[in-house]
C-alpha positions in Angstrom: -10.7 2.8 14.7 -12.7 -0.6 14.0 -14.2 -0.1 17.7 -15.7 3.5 16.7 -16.3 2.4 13.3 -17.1 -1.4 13.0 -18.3 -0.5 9.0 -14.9 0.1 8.0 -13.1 -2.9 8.0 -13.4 -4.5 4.8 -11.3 -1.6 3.9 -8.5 -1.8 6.7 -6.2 -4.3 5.0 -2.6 -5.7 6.1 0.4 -3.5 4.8 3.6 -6.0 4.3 6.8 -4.9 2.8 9.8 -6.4 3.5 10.5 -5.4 6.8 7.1 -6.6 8.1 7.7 -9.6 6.4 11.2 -10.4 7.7 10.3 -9.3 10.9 6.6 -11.0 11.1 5.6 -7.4 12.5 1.9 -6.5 11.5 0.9 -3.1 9.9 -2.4 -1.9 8.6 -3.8 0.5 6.1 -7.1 2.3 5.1 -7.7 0.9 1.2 -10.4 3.7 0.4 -10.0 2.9 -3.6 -14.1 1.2 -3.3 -15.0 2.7 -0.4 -18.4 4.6 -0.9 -18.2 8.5 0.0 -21.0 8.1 2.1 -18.9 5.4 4.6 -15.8 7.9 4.6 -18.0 10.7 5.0 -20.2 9.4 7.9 -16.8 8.4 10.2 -14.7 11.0 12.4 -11.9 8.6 12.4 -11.5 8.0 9.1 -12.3 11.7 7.8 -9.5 12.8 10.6 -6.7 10.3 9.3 -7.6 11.1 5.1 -7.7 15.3 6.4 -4.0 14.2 8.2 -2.3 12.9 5.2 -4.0 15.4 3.3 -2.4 18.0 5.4 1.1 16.5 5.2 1.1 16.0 1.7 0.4 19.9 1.4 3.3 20.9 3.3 5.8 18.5 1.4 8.9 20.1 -0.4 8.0 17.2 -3.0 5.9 19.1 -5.6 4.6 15.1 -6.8 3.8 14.5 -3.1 1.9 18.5 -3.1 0.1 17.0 -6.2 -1.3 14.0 -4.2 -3.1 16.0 -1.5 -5.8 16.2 -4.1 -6.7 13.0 -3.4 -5.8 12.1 0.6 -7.7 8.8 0.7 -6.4 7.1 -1.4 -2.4 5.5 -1.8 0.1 8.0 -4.0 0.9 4.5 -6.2 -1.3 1.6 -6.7 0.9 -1.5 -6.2 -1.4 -3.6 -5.2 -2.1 -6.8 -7.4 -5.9 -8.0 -8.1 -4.3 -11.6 -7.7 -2.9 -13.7 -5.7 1.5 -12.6 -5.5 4.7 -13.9 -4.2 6.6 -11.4 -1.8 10.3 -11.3 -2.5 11.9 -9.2 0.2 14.7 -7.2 -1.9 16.2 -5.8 1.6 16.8 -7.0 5.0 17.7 -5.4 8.4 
């Protein structure tokens, strides 16, 4: 995605649970929350992944998870902390 769409990545941001964590695996997400439209808007990529979750969050059985389709760019719950954090894993594998 960052080769088609170089513009995009101050909003591609690590994703780290505990598995990735414990595992030292990396993951990525799209953080859309300050994204201007326009920079959504004006890549295929990105419009593709947000019309993708958009579309799976419709056909959910979870009427909360049907609920968040209304708004496919962005995370179902905002977890994320403004400030540095300590990660704790709760769970290993």
């Amino acid at each position: 995605m960052l080769t088609e769409c170089p513009q995009i990545a101050p909003f591609i941001r690590p994703f780290m649970g505990s598995e990735e964590f414990l595992n030292a695996t990396e993951r990525w997400c799209l953080w859309l929350v300050d994204a201007p439209p326009a920079l959504i808007r004006e890549y295929q990529p990105v419009k593709d992944r947000i019309k993708a979750v958009q579309k799976d969050r419709s056909e959910s059985n979870r009427p909360e998870t049907r609920k968040l389709a209304n708004t496919p760019a962005l995370f179902g719950e905002i977890r994320q902390p403004k400030t540095s954090y300590l990660l704790i894993p709760k769970v290993s594998s």
